[in-house]
N, C-alpha and C positions, 0 to 999 in steps of 0.2 A: 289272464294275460295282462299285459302291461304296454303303456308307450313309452315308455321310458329307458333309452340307449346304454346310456353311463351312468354306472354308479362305484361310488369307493367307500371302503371301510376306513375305519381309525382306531389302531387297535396297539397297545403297548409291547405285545410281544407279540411276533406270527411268524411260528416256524412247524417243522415237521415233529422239532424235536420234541417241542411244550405237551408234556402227557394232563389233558384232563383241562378242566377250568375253562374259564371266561376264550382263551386264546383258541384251544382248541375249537368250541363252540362257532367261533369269530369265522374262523379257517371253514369249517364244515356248512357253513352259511353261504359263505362266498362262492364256494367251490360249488354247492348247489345252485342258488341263484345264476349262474352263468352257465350252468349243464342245463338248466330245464327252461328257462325262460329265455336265455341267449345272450344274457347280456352282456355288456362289457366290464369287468370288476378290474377294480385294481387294489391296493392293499398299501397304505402308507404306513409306517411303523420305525419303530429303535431297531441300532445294530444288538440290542440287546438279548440276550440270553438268560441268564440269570437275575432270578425275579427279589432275590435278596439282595443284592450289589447293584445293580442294573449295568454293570459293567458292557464297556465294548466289544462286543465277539464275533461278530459279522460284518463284513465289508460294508460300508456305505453304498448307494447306488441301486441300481436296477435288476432283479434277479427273478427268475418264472418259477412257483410253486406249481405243481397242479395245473399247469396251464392259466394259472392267475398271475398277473403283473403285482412283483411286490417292492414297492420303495422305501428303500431304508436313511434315515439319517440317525448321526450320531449323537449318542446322549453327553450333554453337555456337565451335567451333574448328577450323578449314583444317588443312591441310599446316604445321607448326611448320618456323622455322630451323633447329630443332638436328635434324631429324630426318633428314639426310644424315651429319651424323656419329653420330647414335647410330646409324645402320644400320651404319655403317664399324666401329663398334667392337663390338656387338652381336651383327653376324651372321659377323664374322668365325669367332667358334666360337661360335653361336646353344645350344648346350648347355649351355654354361657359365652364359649366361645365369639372373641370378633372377628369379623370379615379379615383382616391384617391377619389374626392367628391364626385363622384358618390358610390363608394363603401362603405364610409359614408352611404350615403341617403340609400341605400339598407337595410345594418345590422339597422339603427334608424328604420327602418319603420318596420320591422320584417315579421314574425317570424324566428330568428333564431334556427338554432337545428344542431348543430354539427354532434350528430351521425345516422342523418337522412341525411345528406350530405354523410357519411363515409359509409352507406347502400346503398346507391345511388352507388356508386361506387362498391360494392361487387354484388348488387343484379341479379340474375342469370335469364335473358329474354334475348330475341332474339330484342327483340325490347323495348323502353323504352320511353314513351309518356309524357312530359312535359306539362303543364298545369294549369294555364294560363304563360304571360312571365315576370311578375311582381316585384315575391318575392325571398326571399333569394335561398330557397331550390332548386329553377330553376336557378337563376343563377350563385350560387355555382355549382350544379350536373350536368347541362347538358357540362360543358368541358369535363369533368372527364366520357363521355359514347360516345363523340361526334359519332362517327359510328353507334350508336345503337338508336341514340336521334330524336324522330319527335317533332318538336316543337309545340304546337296547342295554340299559342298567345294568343288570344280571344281580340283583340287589337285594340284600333280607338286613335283618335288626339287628345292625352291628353299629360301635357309635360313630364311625364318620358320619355315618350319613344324615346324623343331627347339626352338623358341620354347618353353619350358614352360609358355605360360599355353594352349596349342594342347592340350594333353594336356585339358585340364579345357574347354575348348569341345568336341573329340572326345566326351570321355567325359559331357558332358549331354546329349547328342540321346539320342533317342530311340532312333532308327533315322538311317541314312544311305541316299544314293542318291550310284551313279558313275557317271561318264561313261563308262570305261575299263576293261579289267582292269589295264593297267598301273597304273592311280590305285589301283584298291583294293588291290593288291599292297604299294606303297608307301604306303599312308594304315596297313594292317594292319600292316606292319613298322616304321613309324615311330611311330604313336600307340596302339598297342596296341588295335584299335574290331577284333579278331574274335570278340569276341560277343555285337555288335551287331549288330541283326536288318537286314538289308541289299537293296539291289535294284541291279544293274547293267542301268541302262537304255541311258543314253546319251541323245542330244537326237534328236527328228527333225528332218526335212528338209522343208520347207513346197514344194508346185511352186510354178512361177513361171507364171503363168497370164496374162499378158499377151503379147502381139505382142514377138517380138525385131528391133530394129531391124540392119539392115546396120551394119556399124561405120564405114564410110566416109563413113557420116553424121553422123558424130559426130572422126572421128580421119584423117583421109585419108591421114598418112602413113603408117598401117597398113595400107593398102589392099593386100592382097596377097602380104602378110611376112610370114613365121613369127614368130611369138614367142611366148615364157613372160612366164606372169603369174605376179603373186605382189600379194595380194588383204589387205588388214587394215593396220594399225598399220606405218610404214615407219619402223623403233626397228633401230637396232644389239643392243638386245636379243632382237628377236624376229629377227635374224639378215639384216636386210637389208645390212648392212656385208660379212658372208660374201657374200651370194648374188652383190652385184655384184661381187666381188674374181673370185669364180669362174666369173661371166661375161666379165669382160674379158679374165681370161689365157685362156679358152676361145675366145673371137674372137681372138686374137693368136694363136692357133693354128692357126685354122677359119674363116680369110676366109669370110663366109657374111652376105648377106641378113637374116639373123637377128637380133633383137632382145628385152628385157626391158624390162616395164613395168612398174612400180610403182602400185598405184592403193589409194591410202588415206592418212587424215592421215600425215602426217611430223613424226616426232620426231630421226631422225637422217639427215641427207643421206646416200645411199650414194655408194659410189664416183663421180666424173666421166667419163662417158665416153661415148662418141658416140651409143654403140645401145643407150642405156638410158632410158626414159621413167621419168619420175617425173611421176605424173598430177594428184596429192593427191586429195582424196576427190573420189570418183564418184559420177553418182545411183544408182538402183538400175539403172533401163535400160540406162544406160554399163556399170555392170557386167556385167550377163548380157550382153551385146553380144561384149565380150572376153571372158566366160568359151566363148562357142559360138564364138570365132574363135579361140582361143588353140592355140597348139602341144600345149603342156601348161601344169598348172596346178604352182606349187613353192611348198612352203610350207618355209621353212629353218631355222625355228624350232627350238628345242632343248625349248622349253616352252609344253604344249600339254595341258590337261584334254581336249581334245574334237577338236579343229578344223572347226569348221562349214564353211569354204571346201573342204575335200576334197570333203565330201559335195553341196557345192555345184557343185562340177567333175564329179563322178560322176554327178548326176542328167540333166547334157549330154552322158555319154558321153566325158568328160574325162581323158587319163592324168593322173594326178601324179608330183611325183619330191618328195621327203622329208630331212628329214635324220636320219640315223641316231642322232643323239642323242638324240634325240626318241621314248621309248619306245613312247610312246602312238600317234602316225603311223605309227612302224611296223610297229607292231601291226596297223593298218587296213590299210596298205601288204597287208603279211605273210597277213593274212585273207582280206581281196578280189581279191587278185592284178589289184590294180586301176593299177597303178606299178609304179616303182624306189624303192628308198632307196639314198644318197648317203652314205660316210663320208669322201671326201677328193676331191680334184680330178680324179683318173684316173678313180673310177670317176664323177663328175658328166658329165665328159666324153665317157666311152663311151655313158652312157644317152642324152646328150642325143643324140648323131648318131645311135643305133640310131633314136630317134624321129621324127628328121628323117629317115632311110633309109628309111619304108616307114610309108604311112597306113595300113595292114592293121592292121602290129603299135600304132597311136596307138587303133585301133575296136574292135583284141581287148581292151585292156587297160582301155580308157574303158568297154565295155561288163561289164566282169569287176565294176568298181570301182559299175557302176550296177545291176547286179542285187546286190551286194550291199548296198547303198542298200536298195534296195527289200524287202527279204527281212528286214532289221533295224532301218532309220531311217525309218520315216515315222510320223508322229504318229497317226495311228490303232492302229498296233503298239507303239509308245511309252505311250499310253494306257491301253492296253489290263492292260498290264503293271504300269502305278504303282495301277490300279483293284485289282486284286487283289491287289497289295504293300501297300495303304494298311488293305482291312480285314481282313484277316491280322494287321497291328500293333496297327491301333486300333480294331477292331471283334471280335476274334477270335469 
């Protein structure tokens, strides 16, 4: 437990709508904190919606999520033109960068919002949760509370964060909170934060407490087919480009029934080809539908603070398969002995047939990945941990 009354988050986008990432995360935190401990949350943020434009799409003003207070001000400046080339020249060697061009790169990338900075500074908590460490409003806000400031990054080896103006948002918080050890490994060796008072929590895993529908209700011509999902944001970034390339020459191999779906906004088409679904965004139903039907769950991503979908597929008793890029999964991978991790197409291709050879070894490995769930990720054990992190720092 804690003494601590008030606290607010600061967080660039916070809606019901935002599937997945840092926002959701943000929401899922808040919404705990105030169910188990009692406390009072409130939730300062953009009328923004979309994470490309940062455009205005929500009312300014005072609105209740979830029984949380959420305060919105308007962004004053979107996504700028030039900020596709100052990324191209900037992060090329992001070191090199100076203070002045990094704070450039900041305001181009957006969202700006003046008087969501100038509430950042008035707003009345005991503590005041930063989230993720990216955008303007974090690192405008957090100088201006440093005492009161936990920073919760959500951060891996991407080149902002060589960014010099990221050393002086690190070194205001107060305190930090990780998702990972691989983040705090790389947040410690990149921004110099290890004697900063610290808590490695991680997010939990909310059940899913509603009736799962059959999926042939929803998808018929999955009725009966194996297949891998792959769950979030469908970005050649987050490696949806890989995953289909190495399910197609995998089927040109392995004549097989089998199939991959895609289910989440799309930003980049993946490969074309016969037995690959691309569903675009699901409800929630749809989703848990194919996560308790799916072969396995694959996240291919290279870049990854956390990944909620693993633990998502674990709580159903889910294998995953990973890419080995991706420190942080496989890590989780590596811990729970709950999957495979992937570095190249031989070994994607052995895992996937071991999985397909034998539903034993899909129930050893889905259940390995859900008691480890259970034993570290659920939001009452999550809680439980930031309560006594929070008055240790600010209550000692």
């Amino acid at each position: 437990m804690t003494n601590l009354r008030r606290v607010a988050f600061v967080t660039h986008r916070y809606s019901t709508e935002v599937i997945g990432g840092a926002e959701q995360a943000a929401r899922m935190m808040a919404e705990n904190l105030a169910r188990e401990l009692g406390l009072t949350v409130e939730v300062l943020t953009t009328t923004s919606l979309n994470a490309g434009t940062w455009k205005n799409h929500y009312p300014s003003g005072t609105e209740e999520i979830n029984g949380i207070k959420v305060r919105r001000f308007r962004v004053d400046q979107g996504r700028s033109k030039e900020f596709s080339e100052l990324s191209g020249r900037l992060l090329r060697y992001p070191r090199s960068a100076t203070l002045e061009e990094s704070e450039q790169w900041i305001d181009a990338q957006g969202p700006v919002s003046h008087s969501l900075v100038k509430a950042i500074e008035n707003v009345e908590a005991e503590v005041i949760f930063f989230f993720p460490y990216l955008y303007h409003p974090i690192v405008k806000g957090i100088a201006a509370v440093r005492d009161r400031a936990v920073l919760i990054p959500a951060a891996h080896d991407e080149p902002p964060a060589y960014l010099p103006i990221f050393q002086d948002v690190f070194q205001a918080a107060k305190a930090i909170m990780f998702q990972s050890k691989a983040e705090e490994h790389f947040v410690d060796s990149v921004l110099r934060t290890a004697d900063k008072p610290r808590l490695r929590a991680g997010l939990g895993i909310e059940k899913y407490d509603r009736p799962i529908e059959p999926l042939v209700k929803h998808l018929p011509d999955l009725d009966g087919n194996p297949f891998l999902l792959t769950l979030g944001r469908v970005d050649q970034l987050k490696g949806a480009t890989l995953l289909s390339e190495l399910f197609a020459e995998f089927k040109r191999r392995n004549p097989s029934p089998l199939k991959l779906v895609f289910a989440g906004p799309v930003t980049t088409q993946p490969v074309d080809f016969p037995d690959i679904l691309v569903l675009g965004p699901v409800s929630e139903s749809i989703k848990w539908s194919l996560l308790t039907e799916c072969t396995a769950l694959v996240n291919p991503s290279a870049f990854e603070s956390f990944s909620l979908v693993l633990f998502e597929a674990w709580s159903l008793s889910r294998p995953v398969l990973v890419n080995a890029q991706c420190l942080v999964t496989a890590d989780h991978v590596t811990d729970s002995a709950g999957g495979f991790i992937f570095s190249n197409y031989a070994e994607f291709e052995a895992q996937v047939n071991f999985l397909l050879s034998s539903s034993d070894i899909r129930q050893r490995l889905g259940l390995n990945g859900h008691n480890y769930l259970e034993k570290n990720y659920r939001w009452d054990v999550i809680v439980k941990k930031m309560g006594v992190f929070l008055t240790d720092v600010f209550n000692p």
